[in-house]
N, C-alpha and C positions, 0 to 999 in steps of 0.2 A: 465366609463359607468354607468350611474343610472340605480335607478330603474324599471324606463317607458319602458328603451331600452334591446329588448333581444340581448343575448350575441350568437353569431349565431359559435362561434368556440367550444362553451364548448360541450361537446360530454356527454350524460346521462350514470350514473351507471349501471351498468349488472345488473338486480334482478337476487334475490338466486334462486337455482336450485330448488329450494322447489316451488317458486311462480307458480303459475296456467299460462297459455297459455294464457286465457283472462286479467289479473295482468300486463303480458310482453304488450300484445295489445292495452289495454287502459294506458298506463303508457306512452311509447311512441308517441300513438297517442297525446296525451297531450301536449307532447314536441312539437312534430309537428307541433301542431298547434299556438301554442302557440312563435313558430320561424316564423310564416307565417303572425304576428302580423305587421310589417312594411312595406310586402307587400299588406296587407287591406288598410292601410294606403293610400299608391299610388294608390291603386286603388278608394278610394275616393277621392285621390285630382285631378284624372282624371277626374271622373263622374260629380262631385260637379258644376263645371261651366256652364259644358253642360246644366245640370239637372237647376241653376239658372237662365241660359240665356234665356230657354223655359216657366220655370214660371212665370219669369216675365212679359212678354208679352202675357200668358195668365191668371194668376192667380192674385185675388185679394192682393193689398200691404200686409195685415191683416193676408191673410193665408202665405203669404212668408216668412211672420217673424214669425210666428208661427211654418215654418219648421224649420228656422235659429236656432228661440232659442230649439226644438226639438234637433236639429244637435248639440248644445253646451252642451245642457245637455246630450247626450246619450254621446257623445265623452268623457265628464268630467265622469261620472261614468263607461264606457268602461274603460278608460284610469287606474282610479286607481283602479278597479279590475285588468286591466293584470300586473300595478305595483303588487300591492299583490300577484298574482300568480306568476313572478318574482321574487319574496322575498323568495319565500317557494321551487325555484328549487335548488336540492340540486346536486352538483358533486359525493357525496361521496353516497355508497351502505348502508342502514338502514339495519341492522341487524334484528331488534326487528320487526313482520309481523303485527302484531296489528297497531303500528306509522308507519310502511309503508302502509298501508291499508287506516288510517286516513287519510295522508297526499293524498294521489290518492283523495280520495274522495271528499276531500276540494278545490283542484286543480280542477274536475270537476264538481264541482256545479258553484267556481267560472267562468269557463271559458265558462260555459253551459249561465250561465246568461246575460255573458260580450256578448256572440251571440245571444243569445234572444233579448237585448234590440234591436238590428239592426233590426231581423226579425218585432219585433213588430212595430218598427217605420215604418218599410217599406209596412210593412201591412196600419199604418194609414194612410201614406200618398195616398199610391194608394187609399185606400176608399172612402178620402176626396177630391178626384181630378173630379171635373164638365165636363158636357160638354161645347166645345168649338174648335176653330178651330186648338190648339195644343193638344188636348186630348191626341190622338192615340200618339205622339209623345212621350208625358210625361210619358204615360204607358209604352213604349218601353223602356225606361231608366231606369222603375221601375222594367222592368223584368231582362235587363242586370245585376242593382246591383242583384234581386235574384238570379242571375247563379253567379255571386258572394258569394254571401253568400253560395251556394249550395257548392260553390266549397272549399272555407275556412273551410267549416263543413267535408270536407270529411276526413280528418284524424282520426276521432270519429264516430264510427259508430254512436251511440246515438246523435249525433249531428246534420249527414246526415238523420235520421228518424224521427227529430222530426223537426227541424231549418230549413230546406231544404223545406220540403211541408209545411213551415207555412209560410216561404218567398214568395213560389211559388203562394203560395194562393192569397195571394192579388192583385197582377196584371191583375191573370187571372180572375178571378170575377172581376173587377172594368171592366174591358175589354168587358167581355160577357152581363154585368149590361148597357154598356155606346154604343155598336157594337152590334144591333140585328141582322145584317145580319152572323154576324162569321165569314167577312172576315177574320180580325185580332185576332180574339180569338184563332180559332182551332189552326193556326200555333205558335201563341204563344203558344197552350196547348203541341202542338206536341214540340215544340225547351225544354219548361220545363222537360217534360217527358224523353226526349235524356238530358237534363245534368244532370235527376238526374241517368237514368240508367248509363252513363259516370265516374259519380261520386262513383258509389257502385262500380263500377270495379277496379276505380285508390282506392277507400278502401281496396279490396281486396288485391290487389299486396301491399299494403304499409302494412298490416297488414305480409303478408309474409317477408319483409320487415324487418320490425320490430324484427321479431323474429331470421331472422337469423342475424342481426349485434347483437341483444342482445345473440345471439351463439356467436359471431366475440369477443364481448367486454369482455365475462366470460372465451372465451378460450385466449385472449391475457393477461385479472390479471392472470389467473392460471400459466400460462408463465412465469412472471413477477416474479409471488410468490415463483416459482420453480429457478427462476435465482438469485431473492435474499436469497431463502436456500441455495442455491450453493455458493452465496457468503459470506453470513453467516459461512457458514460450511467453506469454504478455509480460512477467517479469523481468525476463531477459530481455525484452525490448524494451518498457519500460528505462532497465538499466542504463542499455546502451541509451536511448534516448537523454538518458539524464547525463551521461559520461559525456557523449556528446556535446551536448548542449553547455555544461560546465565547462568543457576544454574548450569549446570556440568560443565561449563569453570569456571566459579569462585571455584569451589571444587577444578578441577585439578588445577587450578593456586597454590591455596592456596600449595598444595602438592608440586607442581614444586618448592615454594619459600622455602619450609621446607626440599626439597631434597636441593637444592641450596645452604641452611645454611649450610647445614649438610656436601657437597661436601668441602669446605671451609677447614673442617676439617682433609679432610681426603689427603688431599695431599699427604702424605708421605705412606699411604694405600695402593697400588695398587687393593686387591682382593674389599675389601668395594668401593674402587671408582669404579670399572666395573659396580658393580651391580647400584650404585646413577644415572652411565650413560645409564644404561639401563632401567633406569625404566625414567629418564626425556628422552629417545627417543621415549618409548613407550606412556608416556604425550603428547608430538608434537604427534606423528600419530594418536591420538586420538583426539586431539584438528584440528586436520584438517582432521578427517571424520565429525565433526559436522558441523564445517563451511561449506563444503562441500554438506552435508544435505542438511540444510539451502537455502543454496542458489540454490540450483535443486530443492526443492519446492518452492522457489519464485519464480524462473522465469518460471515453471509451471504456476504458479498463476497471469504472468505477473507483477509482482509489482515489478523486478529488474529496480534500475535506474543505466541510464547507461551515461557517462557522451566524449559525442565523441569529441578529440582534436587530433591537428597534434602529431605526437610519433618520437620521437627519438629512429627507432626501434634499430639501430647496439649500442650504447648507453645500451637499454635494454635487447640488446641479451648477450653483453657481462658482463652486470652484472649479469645477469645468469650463465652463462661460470662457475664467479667466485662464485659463489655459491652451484653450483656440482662439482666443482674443486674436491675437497676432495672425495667425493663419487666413484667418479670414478677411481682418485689414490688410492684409498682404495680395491677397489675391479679386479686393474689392465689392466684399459680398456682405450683404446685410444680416447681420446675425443678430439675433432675437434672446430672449426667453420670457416665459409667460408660465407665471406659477397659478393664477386667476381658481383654477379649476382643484387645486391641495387644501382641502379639507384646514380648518384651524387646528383640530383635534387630533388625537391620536398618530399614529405612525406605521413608516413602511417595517416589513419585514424581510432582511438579507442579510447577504455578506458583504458586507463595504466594500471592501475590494475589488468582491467580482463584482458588485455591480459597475463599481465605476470601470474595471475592465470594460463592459460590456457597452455603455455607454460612450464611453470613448473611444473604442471601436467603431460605433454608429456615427458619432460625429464628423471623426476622423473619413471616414466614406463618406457621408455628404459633399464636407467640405470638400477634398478631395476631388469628388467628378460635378461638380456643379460650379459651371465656368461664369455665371453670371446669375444674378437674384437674389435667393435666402437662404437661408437655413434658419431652421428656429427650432427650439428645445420648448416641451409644451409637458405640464401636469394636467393629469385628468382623473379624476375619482368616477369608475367605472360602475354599473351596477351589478355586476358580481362581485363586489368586493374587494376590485382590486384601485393601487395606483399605475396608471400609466401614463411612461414618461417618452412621449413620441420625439423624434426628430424628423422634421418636414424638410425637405429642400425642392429646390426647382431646379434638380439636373434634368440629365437625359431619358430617365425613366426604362421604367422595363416592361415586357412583356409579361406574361403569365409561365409560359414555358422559361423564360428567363430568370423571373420571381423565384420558382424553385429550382432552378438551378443554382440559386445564389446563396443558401442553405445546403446545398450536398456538400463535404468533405474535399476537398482540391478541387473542389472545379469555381473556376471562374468565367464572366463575361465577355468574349473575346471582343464584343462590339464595344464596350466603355470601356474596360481598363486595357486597350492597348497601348502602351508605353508608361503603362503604372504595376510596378514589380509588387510581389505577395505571394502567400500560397494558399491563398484559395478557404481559410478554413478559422475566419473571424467569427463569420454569423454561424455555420455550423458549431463552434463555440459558445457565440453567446446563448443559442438555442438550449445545447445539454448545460451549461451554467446555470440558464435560468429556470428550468425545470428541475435542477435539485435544490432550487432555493423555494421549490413551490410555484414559483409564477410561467408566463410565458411571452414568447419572440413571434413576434410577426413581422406582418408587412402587407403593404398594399403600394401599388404603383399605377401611371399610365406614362404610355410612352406621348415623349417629348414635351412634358407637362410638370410632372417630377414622381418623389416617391416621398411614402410617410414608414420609418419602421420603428416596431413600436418596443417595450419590456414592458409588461405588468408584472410586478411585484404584488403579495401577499398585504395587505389592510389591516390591521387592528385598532379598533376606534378607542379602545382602551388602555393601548400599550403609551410610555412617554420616552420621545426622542430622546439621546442624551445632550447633556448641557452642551451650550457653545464653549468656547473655552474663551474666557476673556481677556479681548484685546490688550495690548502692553500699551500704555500711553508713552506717547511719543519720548523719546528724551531730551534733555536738550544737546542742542551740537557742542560735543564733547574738542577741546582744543585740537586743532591741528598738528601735532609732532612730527609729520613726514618730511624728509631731507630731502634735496637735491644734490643729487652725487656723481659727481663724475668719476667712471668707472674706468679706468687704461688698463688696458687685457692685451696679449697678444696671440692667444689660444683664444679659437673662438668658440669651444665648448666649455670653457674654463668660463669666461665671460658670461655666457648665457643662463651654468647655472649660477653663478654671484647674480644676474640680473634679475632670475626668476625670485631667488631668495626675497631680494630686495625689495622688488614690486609689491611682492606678495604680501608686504610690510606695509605696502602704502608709501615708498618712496620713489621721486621720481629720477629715473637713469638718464644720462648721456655715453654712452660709450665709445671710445679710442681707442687705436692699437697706438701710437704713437704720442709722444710728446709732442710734437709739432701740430698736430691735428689736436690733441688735449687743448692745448695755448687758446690756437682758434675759438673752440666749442665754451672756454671757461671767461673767453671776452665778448662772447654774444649772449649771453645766459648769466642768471644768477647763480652758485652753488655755495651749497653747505658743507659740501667735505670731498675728498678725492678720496678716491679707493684706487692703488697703483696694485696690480697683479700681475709683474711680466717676469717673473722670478728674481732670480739674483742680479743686482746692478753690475755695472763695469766695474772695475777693478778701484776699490777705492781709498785702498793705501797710494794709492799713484795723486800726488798734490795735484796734478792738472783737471783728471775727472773727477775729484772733490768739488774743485774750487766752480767746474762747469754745472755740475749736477745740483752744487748751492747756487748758483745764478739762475739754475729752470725752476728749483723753487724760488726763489723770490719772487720770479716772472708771474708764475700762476698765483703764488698771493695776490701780486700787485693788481689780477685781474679783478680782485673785488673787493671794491674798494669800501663800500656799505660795513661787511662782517669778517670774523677774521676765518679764513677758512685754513679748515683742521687736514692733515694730507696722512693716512693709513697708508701700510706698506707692509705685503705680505710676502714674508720671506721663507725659503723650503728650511734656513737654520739660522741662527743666530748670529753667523761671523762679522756680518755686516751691520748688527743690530747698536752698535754702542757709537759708529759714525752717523747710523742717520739721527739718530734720539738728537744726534747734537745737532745735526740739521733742522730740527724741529719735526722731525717725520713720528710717529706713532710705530713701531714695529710689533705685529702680530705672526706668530710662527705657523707656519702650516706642517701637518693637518688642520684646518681648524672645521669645530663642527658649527653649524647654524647657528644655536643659542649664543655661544662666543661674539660670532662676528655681530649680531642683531646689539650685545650688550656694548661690545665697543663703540659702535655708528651711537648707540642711546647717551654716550657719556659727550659725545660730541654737539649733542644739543643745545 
């Protein structure tokens, strides 16, 4: 679209609440008029012919083209004043009142002038118009265009008071100057006088007008402004929420891997392993109240994706099974499932994921507060269409008041789960999960009996699960290459990770800080190779600590007597490295990294 053409979709900026009443009136009107530009237009290329056809056959060649080029030049200067005033309409609201002030101002001098030149043309013409036999004709046309112009002006009032009776003017005088009788005057004077009172009235309503769509447009930005603080604000929580939740999962990671090291250790422990498993259980339940979190303010916030494909539910359900298997033998309660009621045909519809979230969510609570009886996991093909997948148990049951309370957002049951940590906000979870997957969460209960809570999932009788993936058959038992090593360390974080290394290999440790404690351990025990880690030996250009350090190894050979055992020795440099080779020792230099020491132990085999 150029500049000549007004844009008739763009809708003008609200002025600030600050602006005066007449600021909103004249600002608008402006627009107004200034969108009513195209229909001026038509209506002079309506008039124009008529208005030529009659002059010509009364009016001199001389004066015709003296209107012609009149008509070209007022059009050419019309035209690019209302380009210019086009150029200066802005969409966007002017903050600064001064440059809004300007600009109004400039918009109506230009658009005052752009209608003045009409007015004045239309004045000269009527003036310069003789008597003759289409007089009275020609006048008539002169006054239609002035109820035109009368009527273009009306969106500005200043326009209608000053453009309007200066249009008006000229017909009626050329009329009253050219008709002494006043047949055709008076009621011309009268039809003028009826559009311009017509005129003042349709200003009024438009000036009302005006002011309440500029109400309409300040109260829809404020909307706007307030819908994106709110989205501001969710994102920003959202954020922190996610910031959060990444830096205290990377923390507890970090810890879980440091209990994990640690557990490695402790095998032969009992009382230290209880507590390494208690504090990595208490890690898990912590790591999934955040996720948790998480995801019940996203999907507040709308922004869960959710990704719906056919499900291989009995597939799913039974992988669950074996995932509380333990739980439930642990705490002596009969756990079930019963697929009886799953259709042979077709399949569920969801997101894998979140369903099994949701489900194992459910589980997890039965099991959880039901101290003795069942739990059972149940399919059932509904007659709406859907599959539902209940879990029954025989806890302590709820009330009705309690029921929904167990569904609100942080709230929990203060009478069952006292002394079971959470925040409150699983099933209000599974609830919006399973409502943007199409289905829905329930539940029914009675107290001291148990509770049933259910998810139906979406049914299509014609959709196909996707394949199982099939089984690997068994292999067969691949040989055993794992060592037995005795490991003499005298840094006991040195030792631990060589142990961790080790194990992690499938070989089994014994570990010493001493050679005399080595001796012991490698005469009650079989071993495959010694790994010595206490740094550099006694001094062993000196004949006497040679000659003792060759008698401890031969000691520890001599303890096995079956195979010949290989003895590594990891030294921080080399000085010592061309005595023990001769001792039969292996020297390995440190640094060493993993792969190294794994290929050394592999050639001992």
């Amino acid at each position: 679209m150029n500049a000549f053409t007004p844009d008739l979709s763009r809708k003008p900026a609200p002025l600030p609440r600050s602006a005066s009443r007449d600021s909103v009136v004249l600002d608008y009107g402006l627009i107004a008029q200034w969108r009513l530009a195209p229909y001026a237009l038509g209506f002079f290329g309506i008039g124009l012919p008529l208005f030529l056809w009659t002059a010509r056959i009364s009016l001199p060649v001389w004066l015709m083209a003296a209107y012609m080029l009149l008509f070209i030049i007022n059009w050419t200067v019309f035209m690019m004043m209302k380009g210019q005033v086009a150029r200066r309409m802005t969409p966007m609201p002017i903050p600064d009142a001064a440059i809004r002030r300007g600009l109004i101002r400039e918009r109506l001098w230009r658009q005052w002038l752009a209608g003045g030149l009409w007015a004045l043309t239309l004045l000269a013409i009527s003036l310069s118009i003789g008597a003759g036999p289409y007089t009275a004709t020609l006048l008539l046309l002169c006054a239609g265009a002035a109820i035109g112009i009368i009527f273009f002006s009306a969106p500005v009032l200043l326009f209608l008071l000053t453009l309007g009776p200066l249009a008006a003017a000229g017909p009626v005088f050329a009329l009253y100057h050219l008709d002494s009788t006043g047949e055709l005057a008076q009621p011309m004077m009268g039809g003028m006088a009826l559009a311009l009172a017509m005129a003042f009235i349709l200003n009024r309503h438009m000036q009302e007008h005006y002011l309440l769509e500029n109400a309409q447009l300040d109260a829809a930005l404020e909307r706007e402004a307030v819908r994106a603080g709110t989205e501001a604000l969710n994102e920003a929580k959202m954020a922190l929420m996610e910031t959060l939740s990444r830096e205290v999962q990377t923390g507890l990671k970090g810890v879980e891997q440091n209990l994990l090291q640690g557990l490695t250790h402790l095998t032969r422990a009992p009382a230290p392993r209880q507590y390494v498993d208690a504090a990595l259980a208490e890690i898990a339940h912590l790591q999934t109240i955040l996720v948790t979190t998480l995801d019940n303010d996203t999907a507040a916030a709308g922004q869960i994706e959710i990704d719906l494909q056919p499900l291989d539910i009995d597939r799913l359900a039974q992988r669950l099974m074996a995932q509380f298997a333990d739980l439930a033998r642990t705490k002596d309660l009969t756990f079930t499932y019963n697929m009886q009621g799953l259709p042979k045909t077709g399949a569920v519809r969801g997101d894998e994921h979140r369903v099994e979230q949701i489900l194992a969510h459910l589980l997890s609570n039965a099991l959880l507060y039901t101290q003795q009886g069942r739990v059972e996991l149940k399919l059932i093909h509904t007659p709406e269409g859907f599959i539902r997948i209940e879990v029954v148990d025989s806890g302590p049951g709820l009330s009705e008041e309690e029921l929904a309370l167990a569904f609100t957002p942080h709230s929990r049951i203060l009478r069952t789960s006292s002394g079971h940590s959470g925040a409150g906000l699983g099933l209000s979870l599974s609830r919006s999960l399973s409502e943007l997957m199409g289905g829905r969460t329930g539940a029914e209960s009675t107290l001291d009996v148990g509770s049933k809570f259910w998810l139906d999932l979406p049914y299509d009788a014609r959709a196909k699960p996707p394949p199982r993936p099939v089984e690997p058959e068994e292999p067969d038992a691949a040989p055993d290459h794992s060592l037995r090593i005795l490991l003499i360390a005298n840094d006991s974080l040195r030792a631990a990770q060589l142990r961790d290394v080790l194990e992690r290999q499938g070989h089994k440790c014994l570990t010493s800080t001493t050679r005399e404690r080595a001796l012991t351990l490698a005469r009650k025990a079989p071993v495959d190779a010694c790994l010595i880690s206490t740094g550099a030996f006694e001094a062993l250009d000196d004949d006497g600590n040679r000659v003792k350090l060759a008698a401890w190894f031969d000691s520890l050979r001599g303890t096995q007597a079956d195979t010949r055992l290989n003895i590594l020795a990891l030294l921080p440099d080399g000085a010592q490295a061309e005595v023990l080779q001769e001792l039969g020792v292996r020297v390995l230099l440190m640094p060493l990294n993993r792969e190294s020491l794994l290929r050394a132990l592999a050639q001992t085999a």
